[in-house]
C-alpha distance (Angstrom), angle and dihedral (degrees) to the residues before:
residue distance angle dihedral
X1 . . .
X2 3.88 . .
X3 3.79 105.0 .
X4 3.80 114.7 -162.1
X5 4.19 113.4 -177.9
X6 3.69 94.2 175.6
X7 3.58 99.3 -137.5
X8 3.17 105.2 150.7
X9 3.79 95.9 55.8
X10 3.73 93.6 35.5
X11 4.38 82.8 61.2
X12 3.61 85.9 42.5
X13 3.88 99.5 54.6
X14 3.54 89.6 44.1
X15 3.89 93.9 58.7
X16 3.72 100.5 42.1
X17 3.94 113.6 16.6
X18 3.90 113.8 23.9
X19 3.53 98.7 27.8
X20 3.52 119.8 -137.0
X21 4.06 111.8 -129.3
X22 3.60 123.1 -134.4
X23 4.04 106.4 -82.9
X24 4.08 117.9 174.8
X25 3.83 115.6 -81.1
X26 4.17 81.8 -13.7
X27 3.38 106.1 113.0
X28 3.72 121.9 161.0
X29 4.09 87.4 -103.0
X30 3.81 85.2 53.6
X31 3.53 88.6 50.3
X32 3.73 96.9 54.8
X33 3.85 97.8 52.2
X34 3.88 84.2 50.6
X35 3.12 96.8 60.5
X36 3.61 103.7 31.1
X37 4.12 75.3 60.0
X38 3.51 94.4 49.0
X39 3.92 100.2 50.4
X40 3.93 82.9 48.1
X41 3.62 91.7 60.4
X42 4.15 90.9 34.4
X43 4.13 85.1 54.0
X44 3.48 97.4 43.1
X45 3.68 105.2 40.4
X46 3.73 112.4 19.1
X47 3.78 108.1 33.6
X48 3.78 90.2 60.6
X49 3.90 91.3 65.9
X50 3.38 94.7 49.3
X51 4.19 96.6 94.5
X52 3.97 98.4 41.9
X53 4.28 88.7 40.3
X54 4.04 84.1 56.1
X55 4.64 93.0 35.9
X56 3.94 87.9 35.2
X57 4.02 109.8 34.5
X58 3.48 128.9 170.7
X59 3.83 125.9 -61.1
X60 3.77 140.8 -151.6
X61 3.76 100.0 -135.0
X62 3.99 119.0 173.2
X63 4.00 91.6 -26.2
X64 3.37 91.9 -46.3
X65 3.87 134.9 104.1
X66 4.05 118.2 -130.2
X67 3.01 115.3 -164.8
X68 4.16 123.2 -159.5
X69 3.32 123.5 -67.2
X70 3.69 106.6 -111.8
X71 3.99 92.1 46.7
X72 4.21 90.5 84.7
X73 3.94 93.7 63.4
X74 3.54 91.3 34.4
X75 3.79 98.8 57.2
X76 4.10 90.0 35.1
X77 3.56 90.4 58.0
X78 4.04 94.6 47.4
X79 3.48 89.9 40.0
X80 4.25 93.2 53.4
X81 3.50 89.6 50.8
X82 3.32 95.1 54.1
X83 3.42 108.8 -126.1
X84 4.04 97.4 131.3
X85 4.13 90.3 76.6
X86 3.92 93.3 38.3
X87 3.70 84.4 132.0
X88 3.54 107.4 19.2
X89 3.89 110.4 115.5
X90 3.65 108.6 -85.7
X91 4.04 93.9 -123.8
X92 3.50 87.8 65.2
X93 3.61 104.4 48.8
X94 3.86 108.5 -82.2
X95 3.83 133.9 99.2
X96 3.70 98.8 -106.2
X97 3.85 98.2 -131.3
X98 4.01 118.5 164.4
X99 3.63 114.7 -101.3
X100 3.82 91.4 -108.4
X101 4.11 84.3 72.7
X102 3.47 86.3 46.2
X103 3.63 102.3 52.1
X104 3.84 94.1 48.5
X105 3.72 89.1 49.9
X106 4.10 95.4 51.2
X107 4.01 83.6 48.5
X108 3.55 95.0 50.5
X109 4.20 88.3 42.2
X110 3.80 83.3 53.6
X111 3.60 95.6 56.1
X112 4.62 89.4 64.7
X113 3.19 104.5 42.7
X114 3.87 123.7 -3.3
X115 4.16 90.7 -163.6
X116 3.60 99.9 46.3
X117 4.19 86.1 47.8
X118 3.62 84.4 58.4
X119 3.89 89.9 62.0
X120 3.37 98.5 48.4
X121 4.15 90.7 39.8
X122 3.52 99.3 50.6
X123 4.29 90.7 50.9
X124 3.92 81.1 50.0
X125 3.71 92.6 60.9
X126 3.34 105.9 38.9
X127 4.08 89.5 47.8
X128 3.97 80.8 57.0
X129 3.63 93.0 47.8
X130 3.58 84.4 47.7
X131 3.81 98.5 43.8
X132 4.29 91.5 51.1
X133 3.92 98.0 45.4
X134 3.54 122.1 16.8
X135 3.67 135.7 100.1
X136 3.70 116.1 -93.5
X137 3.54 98.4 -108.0
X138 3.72 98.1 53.3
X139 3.99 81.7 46.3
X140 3.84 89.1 52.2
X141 4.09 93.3 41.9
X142 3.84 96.4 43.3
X143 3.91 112.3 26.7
X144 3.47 100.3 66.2
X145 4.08 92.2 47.8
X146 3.46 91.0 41.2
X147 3.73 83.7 54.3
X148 3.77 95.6 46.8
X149 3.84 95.4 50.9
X150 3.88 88.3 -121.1
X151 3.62 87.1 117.9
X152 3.92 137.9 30.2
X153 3.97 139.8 -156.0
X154 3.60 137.7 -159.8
X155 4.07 134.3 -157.1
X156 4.01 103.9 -118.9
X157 3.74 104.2 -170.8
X158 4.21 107.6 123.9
X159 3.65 117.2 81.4
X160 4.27 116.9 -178.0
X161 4.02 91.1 -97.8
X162 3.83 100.8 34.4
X163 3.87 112.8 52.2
X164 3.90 118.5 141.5
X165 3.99 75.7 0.4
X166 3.55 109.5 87.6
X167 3.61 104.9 171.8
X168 3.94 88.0 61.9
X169 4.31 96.3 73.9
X170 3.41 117.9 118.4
X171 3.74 96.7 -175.2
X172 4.08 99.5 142.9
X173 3.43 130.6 -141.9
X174 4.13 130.3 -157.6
X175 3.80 120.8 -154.7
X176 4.43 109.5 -123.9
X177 3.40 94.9 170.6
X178 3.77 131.0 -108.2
X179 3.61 95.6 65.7
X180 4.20 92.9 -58.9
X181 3.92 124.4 124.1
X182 3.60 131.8 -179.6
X183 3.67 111.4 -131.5
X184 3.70 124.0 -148.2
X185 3.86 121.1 -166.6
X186 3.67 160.1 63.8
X187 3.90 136.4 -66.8
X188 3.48 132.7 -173.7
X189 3.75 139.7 -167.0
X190 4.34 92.5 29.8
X191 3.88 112.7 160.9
X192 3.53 101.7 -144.0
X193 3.46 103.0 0.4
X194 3.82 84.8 160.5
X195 3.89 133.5 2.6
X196 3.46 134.0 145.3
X197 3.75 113.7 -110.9
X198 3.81 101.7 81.9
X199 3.98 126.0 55.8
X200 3.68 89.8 -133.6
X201 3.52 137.7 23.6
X202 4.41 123.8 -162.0
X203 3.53 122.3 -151.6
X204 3.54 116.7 -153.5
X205 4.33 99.5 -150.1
X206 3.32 138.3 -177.9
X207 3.78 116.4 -148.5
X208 3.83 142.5 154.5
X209 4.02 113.5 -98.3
X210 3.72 104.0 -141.3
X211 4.03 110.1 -84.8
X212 3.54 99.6 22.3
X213 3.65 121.1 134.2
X214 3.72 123.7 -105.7
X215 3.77 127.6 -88.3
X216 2.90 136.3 38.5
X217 4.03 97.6 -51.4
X218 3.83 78.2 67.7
X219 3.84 102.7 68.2
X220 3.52 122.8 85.9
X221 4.43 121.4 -163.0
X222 3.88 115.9 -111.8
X223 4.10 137.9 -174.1
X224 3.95 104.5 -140.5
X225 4.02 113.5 -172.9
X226 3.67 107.7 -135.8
X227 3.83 83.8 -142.2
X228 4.14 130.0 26.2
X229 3.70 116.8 -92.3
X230 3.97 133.1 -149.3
X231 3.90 111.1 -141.1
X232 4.03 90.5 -82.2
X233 3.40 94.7 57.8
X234 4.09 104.7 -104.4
X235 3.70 112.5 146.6
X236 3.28 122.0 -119.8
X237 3.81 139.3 163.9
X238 3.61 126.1 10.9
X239 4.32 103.0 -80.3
X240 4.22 87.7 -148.9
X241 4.25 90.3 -86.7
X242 3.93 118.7 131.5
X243 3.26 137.5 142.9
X244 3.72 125.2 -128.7
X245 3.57 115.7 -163.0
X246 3.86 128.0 -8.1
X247 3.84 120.1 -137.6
X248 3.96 124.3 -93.9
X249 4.14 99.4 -122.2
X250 3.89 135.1 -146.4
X251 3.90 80.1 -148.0
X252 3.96 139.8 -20.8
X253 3.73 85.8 72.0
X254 3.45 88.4 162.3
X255 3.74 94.8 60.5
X256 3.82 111.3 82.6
X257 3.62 99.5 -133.0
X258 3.89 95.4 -160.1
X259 4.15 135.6 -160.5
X260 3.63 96.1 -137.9
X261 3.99 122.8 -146.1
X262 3.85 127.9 -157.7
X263 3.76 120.2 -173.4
X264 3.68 113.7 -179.3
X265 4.25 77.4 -40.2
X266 4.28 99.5 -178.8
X267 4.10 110.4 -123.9
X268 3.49 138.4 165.2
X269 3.91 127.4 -125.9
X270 3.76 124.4 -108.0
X271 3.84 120.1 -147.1
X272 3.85 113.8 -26.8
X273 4.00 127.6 -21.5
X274 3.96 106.2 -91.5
X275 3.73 100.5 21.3
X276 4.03 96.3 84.8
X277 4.00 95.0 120.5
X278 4.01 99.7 39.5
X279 3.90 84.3 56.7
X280 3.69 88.8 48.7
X281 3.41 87.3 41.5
X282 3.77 85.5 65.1
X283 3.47 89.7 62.9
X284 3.62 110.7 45.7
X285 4.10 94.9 88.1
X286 3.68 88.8 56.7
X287 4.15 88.1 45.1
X288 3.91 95.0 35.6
X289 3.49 86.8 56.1
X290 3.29 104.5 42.9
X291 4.08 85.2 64.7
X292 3.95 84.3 59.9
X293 3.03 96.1 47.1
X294 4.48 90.7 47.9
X295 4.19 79.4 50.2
X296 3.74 84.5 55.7
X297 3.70 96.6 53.1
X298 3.72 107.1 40.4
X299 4.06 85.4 48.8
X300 4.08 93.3 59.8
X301 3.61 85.9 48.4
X302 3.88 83.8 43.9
X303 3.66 89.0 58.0
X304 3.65 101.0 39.3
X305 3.80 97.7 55.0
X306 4.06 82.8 48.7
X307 3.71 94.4 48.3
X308 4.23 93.7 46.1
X309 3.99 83.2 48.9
X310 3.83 99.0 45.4
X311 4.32 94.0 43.0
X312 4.11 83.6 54.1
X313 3.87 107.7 36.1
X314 3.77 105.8 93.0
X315 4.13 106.0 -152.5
X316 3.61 127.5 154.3
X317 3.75 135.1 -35.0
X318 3.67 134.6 -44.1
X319 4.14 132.6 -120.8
X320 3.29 79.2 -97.3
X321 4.07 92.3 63.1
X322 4.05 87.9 -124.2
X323 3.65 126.0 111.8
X324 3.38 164.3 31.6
X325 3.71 77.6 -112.2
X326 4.13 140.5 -162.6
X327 4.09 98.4 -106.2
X328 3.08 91.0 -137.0
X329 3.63 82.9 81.3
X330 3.62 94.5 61.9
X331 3.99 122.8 88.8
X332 3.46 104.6 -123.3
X333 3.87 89.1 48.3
X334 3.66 92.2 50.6
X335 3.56 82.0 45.6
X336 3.68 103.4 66.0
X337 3.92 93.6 37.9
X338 3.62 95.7 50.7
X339 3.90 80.6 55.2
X340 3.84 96.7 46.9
X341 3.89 90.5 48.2
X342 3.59 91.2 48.8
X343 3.59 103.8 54.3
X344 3.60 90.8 37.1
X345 4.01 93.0 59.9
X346 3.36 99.1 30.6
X347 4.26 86.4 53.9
X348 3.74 87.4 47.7
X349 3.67 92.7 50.7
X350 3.75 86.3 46.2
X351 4.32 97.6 52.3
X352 4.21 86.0 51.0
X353 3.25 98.9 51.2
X354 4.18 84.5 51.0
X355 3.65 87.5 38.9
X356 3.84 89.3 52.9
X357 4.10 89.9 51.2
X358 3.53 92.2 52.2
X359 3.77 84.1 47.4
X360 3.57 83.8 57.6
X361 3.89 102.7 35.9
X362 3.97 79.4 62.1
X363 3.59 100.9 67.5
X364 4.04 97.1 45.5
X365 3.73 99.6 -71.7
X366 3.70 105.8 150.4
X367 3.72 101.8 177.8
X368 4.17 87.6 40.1
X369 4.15 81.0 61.6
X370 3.63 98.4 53.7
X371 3.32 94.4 47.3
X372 3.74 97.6 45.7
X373 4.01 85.8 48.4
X374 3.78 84.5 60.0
X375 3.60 106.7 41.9
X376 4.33 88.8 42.9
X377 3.81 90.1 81.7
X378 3.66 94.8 36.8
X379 4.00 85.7 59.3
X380 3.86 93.1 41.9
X381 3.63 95.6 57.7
X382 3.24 114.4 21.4
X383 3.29 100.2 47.2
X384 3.85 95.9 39.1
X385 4.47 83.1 59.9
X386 3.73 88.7 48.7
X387 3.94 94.4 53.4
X388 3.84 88.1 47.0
X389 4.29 85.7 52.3
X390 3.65 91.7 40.7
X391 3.83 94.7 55.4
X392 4.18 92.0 43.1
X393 4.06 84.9 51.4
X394 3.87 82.8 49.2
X395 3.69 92.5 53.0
X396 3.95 89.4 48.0
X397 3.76 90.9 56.9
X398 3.82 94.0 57.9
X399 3.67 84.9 42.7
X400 4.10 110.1 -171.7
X401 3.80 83.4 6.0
X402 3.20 93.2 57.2
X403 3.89 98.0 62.0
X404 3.98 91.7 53.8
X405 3.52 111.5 98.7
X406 4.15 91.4 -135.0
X407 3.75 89.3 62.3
X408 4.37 90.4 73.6
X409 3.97 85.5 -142.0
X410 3.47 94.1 101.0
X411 3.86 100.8 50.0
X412 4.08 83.3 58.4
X413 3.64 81.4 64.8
X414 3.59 103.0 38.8
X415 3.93 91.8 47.5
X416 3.88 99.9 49.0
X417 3.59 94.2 55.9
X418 3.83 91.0 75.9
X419 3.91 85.6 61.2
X420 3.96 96.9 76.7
X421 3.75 98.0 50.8
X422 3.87 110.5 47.3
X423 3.51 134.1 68.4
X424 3.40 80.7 34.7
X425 4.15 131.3 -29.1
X426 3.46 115.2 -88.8
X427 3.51 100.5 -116.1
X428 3.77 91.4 52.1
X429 4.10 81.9 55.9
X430 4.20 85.8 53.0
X431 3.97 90.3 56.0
X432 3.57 88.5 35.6
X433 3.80 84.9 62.7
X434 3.81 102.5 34.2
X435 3.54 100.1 46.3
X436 3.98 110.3 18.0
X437 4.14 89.8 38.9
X438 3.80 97.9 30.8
X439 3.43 119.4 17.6
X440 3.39 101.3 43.9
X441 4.10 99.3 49.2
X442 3.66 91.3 41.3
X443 3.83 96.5 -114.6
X444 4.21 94.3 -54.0
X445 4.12 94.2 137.0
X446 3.93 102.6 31.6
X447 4.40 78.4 49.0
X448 3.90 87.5 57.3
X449 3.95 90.8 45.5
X450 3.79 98.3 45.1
X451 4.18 80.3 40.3
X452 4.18 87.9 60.1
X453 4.05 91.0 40.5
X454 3.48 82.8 52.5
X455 3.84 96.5 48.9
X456 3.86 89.1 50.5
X457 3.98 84.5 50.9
X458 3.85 95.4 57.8
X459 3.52 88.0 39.5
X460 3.85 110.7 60.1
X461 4.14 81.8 25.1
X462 4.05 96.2 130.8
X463 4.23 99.8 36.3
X464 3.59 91.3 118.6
X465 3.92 81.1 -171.0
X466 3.66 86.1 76.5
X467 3.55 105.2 33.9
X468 4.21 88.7 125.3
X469 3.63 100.9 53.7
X470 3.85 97.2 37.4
X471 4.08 85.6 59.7
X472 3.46 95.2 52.8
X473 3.64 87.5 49.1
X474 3.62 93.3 48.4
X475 3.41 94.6 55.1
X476 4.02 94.7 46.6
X477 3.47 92.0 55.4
X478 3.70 93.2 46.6
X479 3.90 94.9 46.1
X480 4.30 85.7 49.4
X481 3.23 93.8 61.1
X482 3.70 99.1 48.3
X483 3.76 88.4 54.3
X484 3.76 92.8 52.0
X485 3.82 85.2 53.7
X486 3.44 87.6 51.4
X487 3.93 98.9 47.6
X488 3.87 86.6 44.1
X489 3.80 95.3 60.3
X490 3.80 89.4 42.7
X491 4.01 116.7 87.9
X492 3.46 111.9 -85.1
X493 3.92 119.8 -109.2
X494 4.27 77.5 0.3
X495 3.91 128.5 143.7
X496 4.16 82.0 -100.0
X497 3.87 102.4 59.0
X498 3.71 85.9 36.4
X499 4.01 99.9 60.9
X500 3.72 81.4 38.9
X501 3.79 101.4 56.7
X502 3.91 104.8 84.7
X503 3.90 94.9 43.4
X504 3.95 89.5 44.7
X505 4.16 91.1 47.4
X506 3.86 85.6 48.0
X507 3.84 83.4 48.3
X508 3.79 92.6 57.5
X509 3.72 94.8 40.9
X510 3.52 98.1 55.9
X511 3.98 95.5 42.4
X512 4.26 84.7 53.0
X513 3.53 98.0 51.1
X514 4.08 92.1 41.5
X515 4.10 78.2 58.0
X516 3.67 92.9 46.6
X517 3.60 88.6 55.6
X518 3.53 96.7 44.6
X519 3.69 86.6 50.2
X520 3.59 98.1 45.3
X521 3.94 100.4 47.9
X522 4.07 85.1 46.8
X523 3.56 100.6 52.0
X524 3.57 119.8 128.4
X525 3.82 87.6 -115.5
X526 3.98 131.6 140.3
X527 3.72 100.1 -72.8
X528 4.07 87.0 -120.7
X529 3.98 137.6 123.0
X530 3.75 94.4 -70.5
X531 4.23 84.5 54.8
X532 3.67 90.0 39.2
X533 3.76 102.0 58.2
X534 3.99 91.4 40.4
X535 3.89 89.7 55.5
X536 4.02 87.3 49.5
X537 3.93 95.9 42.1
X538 4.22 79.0 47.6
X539 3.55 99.9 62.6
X540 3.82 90.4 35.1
X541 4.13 86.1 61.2
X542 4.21 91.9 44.8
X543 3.50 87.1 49.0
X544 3.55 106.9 48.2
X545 3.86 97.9 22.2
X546 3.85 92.7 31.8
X547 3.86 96.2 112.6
X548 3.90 98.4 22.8
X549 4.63 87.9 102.3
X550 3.99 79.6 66.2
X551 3.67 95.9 50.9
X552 3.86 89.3 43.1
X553 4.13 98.3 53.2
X554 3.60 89.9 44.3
X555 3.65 89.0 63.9
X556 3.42 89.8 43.2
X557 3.85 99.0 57.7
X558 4.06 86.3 39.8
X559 3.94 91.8 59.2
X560 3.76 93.0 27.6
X561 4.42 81.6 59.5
X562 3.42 101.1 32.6
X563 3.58 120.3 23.5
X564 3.91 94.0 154.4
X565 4.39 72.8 81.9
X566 3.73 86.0 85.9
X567 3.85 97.2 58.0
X568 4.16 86.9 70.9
X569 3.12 101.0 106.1
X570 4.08 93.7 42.5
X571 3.94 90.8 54.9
């Protein structure tokens, strides 16, 4: 296992390129000594599970989930350094941090062990959920466990016949009075529906109460204790949850991907009856991001384990005709890790600057939300296809060594497939954008991003020193907004914008991480290594990337024209 956390270029973003605001006692020098903390902990405690969690996985053992071995000192030692309620509010147990700290930390969690992130993330967001629309006593009971790690929750939307189709759940829910229901029903597709390192475990549910109408304007949001509680909190019998079988995995084997049962399960309402999915929906940026920024981890530890391998493999001669050789000497090698590297930076540069909206949106910032609505499934997908690329270009280094299980480049690969199909599929995240973020507000946020790309343009202009990059950003940003123009005058939610969704969100990623590049290799940062190897890995990205916004748009206006084109291979 070669564990990368980043930190030093997370810090380093946060200084120069997606400024961190001013938070409390966290300063950006408070910031780096937590996370230089943090990735101790991550390297030292979580990275070592990684191999047996993927050989050993979790296990559905008389009802009950086990989990691997080495997850119980793992998740005691994150949990008694606190790290679970980093950003919980500090009156309920957690640190308080801004969710800038917090995204770099579930990136560099990512980057050990993607299943055992998926623990910790999923308490995270339901704790959030919990924190923005709950009653006060379910904030005062559950927050400050959550917090501790003592207890866990899960997000249990999918059922077998309603997936990306919410309005399809048939979860039911009967009135008992006092703001309690007893929910009857199956999920499917729950990480960590049950495991054994926390005394209780919350699902966050959507279900049906009993008369409502159908669709999704039907479903209402509910906590469900995995086990009973007294009016303290201690769990005690079973509340009519179990889960009955767990999935058999590509990858995350150590995730226990659960089908989830309620019987007549007791749970208590959150926010008003019929509102449960617009107050998840309030959610989902944090959540969709958080996927981008998992994609963003495992890939720097995609790239490290490739770059140990390829400075130590001796294959070959040099340019020079001399050798055996390092590969990472020859060109096609230096090739495909000057690729990984710079998708993986310019993707992490990418989920900051989001995280840093949402930071924003937070405290009021209305423009901050739109544009964080808009870059969220940008992140989501495109970063979650780059991870899976990154980790097959990983395998490639290692060539046949790369294939064999002991070699860990495969599980990279095997692991970061998950990220482009849940919390939503990626092409649901492409109409999302197209014709939720676009169509329907007639261009108003992607106008204010290309209007800050453009800023940037005019205002590193005449640095001849990055004449290559600023191009290829000119031209990305130029090419964007003639597919927006194009998507506006097509029908909204028609057959045009659909076809055209994927190319267009690929479109929009590429032009943002060209800017990130161009804003990261001009930053007004000590001219040093860090600055050094972002200028290189910039004109590396303009040069091999600096027509791709052309190649993008035209597939755009093809789809956008003709999207009968997809029905080929139907005919």
């Amino acid at each position: 296992m070669t564990y990368d956390p980043a930190t030093e270029d997370f810090v380093w973003l946060l200084r120069h390129v997606t400024a961190l605001r001013p938070h409390g006692d966290f300063d950006i020098d408070t910031v780096a000594q937590v996370l230089e903390e943090a990735a101790r902990l991550a390297a030292g405690a979580v990275a070592p599970i990684a191999e047996e969690s993927d050989r050993v996985g979790s296990k559905l053992e008389n009802g009950r989930v086990v989990t691997p071995p080495m997850w119980k000192d793992a998740y005691a030692a994150w949990n008694a350094a606190g790290w679970q309620g980093l950003a919980l509010p500090e009156e309920h147990g957690g640190m308080g941090a801004p969710f800038p700290v917090q995204a770099a930390l579930t990136a560099m969690l990512a980057g050990t062990d993607l299943s055992f992130a998926m623990l910790l993330g999923g308490s995270r967001a339901g704790a959030a959920l919990i924190a923005a629309h709950a009653g006060e006593d379910m904030k005062a009971l559950a927050l400050p466990k959550l917090a501790s790690g003592e207890w866990a929750a899960t997000i249990a939307m999918t059922e077998a016949q309603a997936g990306t189709d919410a309005g399809l759940i048939q979860t039911r829910a009967k009135p008992l009075g006092e703001g309690k229901y007893a929910l009857s029903g199956s999920k499917i597709f729950i990480s960590n529906g049950d495991q054994d390192l926390t005394e209780q475990t919350l699902h966050i549910t959507l279900a049906r109460i009993e008369g409502a109408e159908g669709g999704t304007r039907g479903l209402s949001l509910f906590v469900v204790p995995m086990w009973k509680m007294d009016g303290d909190g201690a769990p005690g019998a079973a509340n009519g949850v179990w889960v009955s079988a767990l999935e058999e995995k590509m990858g995350l084997h150590g995730s226990p991907t659960s089908v989830l049962n309620f019987d007549k399960a007791e749970g208590v309402l959150i926010g008003p009856e019929h509102s449960g999915l617009p107050l998840l929906f309030t959610m989902l940026n944090e959540m969709r991001l958080d996927v981008g920024l998992s994609a963003v981890g495992l890939a720097a530890s995609a790239v490290a384990h490739a770059r140990a391998y390829a400075a130590e493999r001796m294959q070959g001669r040099g340019p020079d005709g001399k050798g055996p050789v390092a590969i990472e000497n020859h060109p096609d090698v230096q090739r495909m890790l000057s690729l990984m590297a710079a998708l993986t930076e310019s993707g992490r540069a990418l989920a900051m600057e989001a995280a840093r909206l949402i930071d924003l949106a937070e405290e009021g910032d209305g423009t901050a939300a739109a544009l964080a609505a808009l870059l969220t499934p940008v992140c989501k997908a495109a970063l979650s296809d780059q991870a899976f690329a990154v980790a097959s270009l990983g395998v490639q280094v290692m060539g046949g060594h790369g294939y064999v299980v002991e070699s860990g480049a495969e599980r990279f690969l095997r692991d970061s497939r998950v990220l482009a199909l849940y919390e939503g599929a990626n092409g649901v995240q492409a109409i999302d954008l197209a014709v939720r973020k676009v169509q329907k507000d007639g261009g108003a946020a992607l106008g204010a991003l290309t209007a800050a790309m453009r800023a940037d343009l005019e205002r590193l202009d005449r640095r001849k020193d990055l004449a290559a990059v600023h191009s290829a950003a000119a031209s990305a940003v130029a090419e964007l907004e003639g597919a927006c123009h194009a998507l506006i005058a097509a029908e909204t939610g028609g057959a045009g914008a659909l076809a055209a969704a994927y190319p267009f969100l690929e479109l929009t990623a590429h032009a943002c991480q060209t800017w990130m590049w161009l804003r990261m290799a001009g930053a007004d940062a000590p001219d040093d290594a860090v600055l050094a190897r972002k200028r290189a890995l910039a004109d590396f990205w303009a040069g091999y990337f600096g027509h791709a916004a052309e190649g993008h748009y035209a597939r755009v206006r093809a789809a956008a024209a003709n999207p009968e084109m997809y029905r080929a291979a139907l005919s």
